[in-house]
MARDOMI-821310 format. One record per residue (C-alpha): x, y, z; residue number from 1. Coordinates in pm, 1 decimal. Layout:
# residues N
<east->X north->Y up->Z i->NUM> $
...
//
This chain:
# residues 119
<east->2917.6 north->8455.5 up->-25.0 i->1> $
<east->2985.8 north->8164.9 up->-272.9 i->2> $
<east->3012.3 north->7886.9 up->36.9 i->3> $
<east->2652.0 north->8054.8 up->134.5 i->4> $
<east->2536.9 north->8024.3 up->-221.5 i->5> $
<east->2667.9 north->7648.2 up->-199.7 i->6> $
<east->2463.6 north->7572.5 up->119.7 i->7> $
<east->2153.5 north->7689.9 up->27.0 i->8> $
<east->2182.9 north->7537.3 up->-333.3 i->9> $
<east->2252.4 north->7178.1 up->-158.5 i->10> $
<east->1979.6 north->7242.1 up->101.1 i->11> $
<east->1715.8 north->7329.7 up->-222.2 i->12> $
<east->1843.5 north->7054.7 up->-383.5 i->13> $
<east->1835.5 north->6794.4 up->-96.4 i->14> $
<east->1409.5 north->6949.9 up->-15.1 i->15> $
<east->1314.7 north->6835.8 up->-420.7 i->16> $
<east->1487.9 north->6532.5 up->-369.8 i->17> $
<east->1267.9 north->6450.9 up->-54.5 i->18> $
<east->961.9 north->6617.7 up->-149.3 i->19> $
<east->988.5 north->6375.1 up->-469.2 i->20> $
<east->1109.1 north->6063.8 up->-255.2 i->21> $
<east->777.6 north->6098.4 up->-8.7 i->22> $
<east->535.3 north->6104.6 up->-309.3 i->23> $
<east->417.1 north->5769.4 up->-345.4 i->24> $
<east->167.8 north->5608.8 up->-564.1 i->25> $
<east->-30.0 north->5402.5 up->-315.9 i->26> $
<east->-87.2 north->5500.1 up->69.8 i->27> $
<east->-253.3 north->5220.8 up->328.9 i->28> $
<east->-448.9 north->5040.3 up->22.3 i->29> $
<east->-540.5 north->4706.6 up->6.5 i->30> $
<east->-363.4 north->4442.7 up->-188.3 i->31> $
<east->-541.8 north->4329.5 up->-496.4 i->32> $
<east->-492.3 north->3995.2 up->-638.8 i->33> $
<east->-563.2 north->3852.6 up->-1006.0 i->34> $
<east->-543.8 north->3547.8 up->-1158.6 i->35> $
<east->-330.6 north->3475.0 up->-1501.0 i->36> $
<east->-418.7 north->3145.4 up->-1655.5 i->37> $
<east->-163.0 north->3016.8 up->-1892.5 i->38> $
<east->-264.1 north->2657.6 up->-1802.9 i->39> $
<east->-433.0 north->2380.8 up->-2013.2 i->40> $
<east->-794.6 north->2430.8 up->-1937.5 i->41> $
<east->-1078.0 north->2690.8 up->-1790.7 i->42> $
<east->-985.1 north->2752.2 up->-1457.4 i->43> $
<east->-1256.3 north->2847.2 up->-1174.7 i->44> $
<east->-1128.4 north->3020.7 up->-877.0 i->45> $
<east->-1249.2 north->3043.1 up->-489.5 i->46> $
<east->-1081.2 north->3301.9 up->-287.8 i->47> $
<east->-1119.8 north->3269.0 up->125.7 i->48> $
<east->-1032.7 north->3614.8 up->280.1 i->49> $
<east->-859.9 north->3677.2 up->614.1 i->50> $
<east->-1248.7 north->3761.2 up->712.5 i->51> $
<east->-1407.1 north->3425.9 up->622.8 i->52> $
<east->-1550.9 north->3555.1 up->314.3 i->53> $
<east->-1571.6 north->3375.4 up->26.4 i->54> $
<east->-1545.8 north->3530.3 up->-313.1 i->55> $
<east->-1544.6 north->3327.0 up->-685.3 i->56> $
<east->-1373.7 north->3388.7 up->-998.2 i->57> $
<east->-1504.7 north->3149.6 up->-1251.7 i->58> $
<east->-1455.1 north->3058.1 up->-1640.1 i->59> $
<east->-1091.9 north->3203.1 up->-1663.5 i->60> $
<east->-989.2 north->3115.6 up->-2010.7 i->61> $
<east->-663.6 north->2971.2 up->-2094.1 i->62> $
<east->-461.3 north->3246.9 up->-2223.0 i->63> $
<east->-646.5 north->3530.3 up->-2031.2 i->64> $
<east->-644.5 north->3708.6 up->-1689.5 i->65> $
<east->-889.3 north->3797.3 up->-1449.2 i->66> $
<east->-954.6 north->4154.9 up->-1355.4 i->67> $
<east->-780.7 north->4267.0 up->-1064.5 i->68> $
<east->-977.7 north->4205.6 up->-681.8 i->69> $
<east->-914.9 north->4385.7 up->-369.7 i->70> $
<east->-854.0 north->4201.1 up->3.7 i->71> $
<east->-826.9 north->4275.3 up->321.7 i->72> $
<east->-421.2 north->4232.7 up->374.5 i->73> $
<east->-328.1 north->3875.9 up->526.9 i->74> $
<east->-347.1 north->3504.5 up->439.2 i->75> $
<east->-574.8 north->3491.6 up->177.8 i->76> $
<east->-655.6 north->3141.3 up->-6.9 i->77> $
<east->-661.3 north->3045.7 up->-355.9 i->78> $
<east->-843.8 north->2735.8 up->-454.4 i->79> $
<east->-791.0 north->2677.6 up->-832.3 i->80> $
<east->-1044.3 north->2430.9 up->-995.9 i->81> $
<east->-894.6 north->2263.5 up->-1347.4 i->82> $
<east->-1116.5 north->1984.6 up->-1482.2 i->83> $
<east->-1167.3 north->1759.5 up->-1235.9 i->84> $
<east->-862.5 north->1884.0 up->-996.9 i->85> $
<east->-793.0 north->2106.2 up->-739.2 i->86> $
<east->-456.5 north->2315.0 up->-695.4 i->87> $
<east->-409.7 north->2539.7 up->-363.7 i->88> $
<east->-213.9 north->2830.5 up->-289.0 i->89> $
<east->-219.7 north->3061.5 up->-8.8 i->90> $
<east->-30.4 north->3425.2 up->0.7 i->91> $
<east->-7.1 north->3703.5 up->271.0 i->92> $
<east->-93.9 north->3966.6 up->102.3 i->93> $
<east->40.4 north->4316.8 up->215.6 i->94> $
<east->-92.6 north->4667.9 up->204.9 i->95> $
<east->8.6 north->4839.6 up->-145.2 i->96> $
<east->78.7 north->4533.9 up->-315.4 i->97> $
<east->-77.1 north->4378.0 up->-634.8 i->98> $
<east->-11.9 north->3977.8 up->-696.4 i->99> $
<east->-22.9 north->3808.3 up->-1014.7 i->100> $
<east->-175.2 north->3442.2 up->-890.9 i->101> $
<east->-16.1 north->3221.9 up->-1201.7 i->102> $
<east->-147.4 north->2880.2 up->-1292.2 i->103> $
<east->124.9 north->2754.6 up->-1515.3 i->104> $
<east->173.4 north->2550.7 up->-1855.4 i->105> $
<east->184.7 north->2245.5 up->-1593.1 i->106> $
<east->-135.9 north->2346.8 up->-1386.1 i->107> $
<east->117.3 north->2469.6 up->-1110.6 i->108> $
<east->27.7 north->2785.0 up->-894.4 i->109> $
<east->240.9 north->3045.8 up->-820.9 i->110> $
<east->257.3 north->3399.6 up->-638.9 i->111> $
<east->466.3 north->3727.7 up->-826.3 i->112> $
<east->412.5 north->3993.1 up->-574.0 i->113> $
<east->449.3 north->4394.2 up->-660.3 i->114> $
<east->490.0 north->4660.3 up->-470.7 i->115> $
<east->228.8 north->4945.9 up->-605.9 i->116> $
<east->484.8 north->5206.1 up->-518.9 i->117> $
<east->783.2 north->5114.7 up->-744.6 i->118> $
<east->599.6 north->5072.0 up->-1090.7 i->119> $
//
């Protein structure tokens, strides 16, 4: 009776463990993409999607982020306008994913990727 009690206690216990495991925030969404500006001027972005599309983000503030933007997953392009210069980065973006597109203290670009599902 007590090794039956056991079994069927572990098998409950394994089920909630599962049934909690399989719930996940985010199923077959988009990416989304925004752009943090912690660089030295207004910063004007063009965004080329997998698609062809073009899509602008413009007057970004030092100090200040965009709102986020949802893409098609794949290579999507990021053409940053400073001033008079133009910075370039391109990401693959992936289902369920958010990416914060950075333009640094030095005008530099980078790409912090996060997985919608483990927040």
């Amino acid at each position: 009776m007590k090794n039956q009690f056991k079994k069927i206690t572990l098998l409950a216990t394994s089920l909630v463990i599962m049934a909690i495991s399989s719930c996940k925030e985010c199923k077959n969404e988009d990416p989304r993409a925004r752009i943090i500006n912690e660089g030295t001027d207004v910063a004007s972005v063009q965004i080329k999607t997998t698609g062809g599309n073009t899509e602008n983000i413009n007057n970004i503030e030092p100090g200040t982020a965009s709102e986020f933007r949802s893409y098609a997953p794949g290579m999507i392009k990021f053409t940053v306008s400073i001033d008079t210069s133009d910075y370039v980065i391109e990401v693959e973006m992936s289902e369920c994913f958010e990416y914060d597109i950075k333009i640094d203290e030095n005008n530099n670009l980078t790409s912090v990727p996060t997985d919608r599902n483990e927040k």
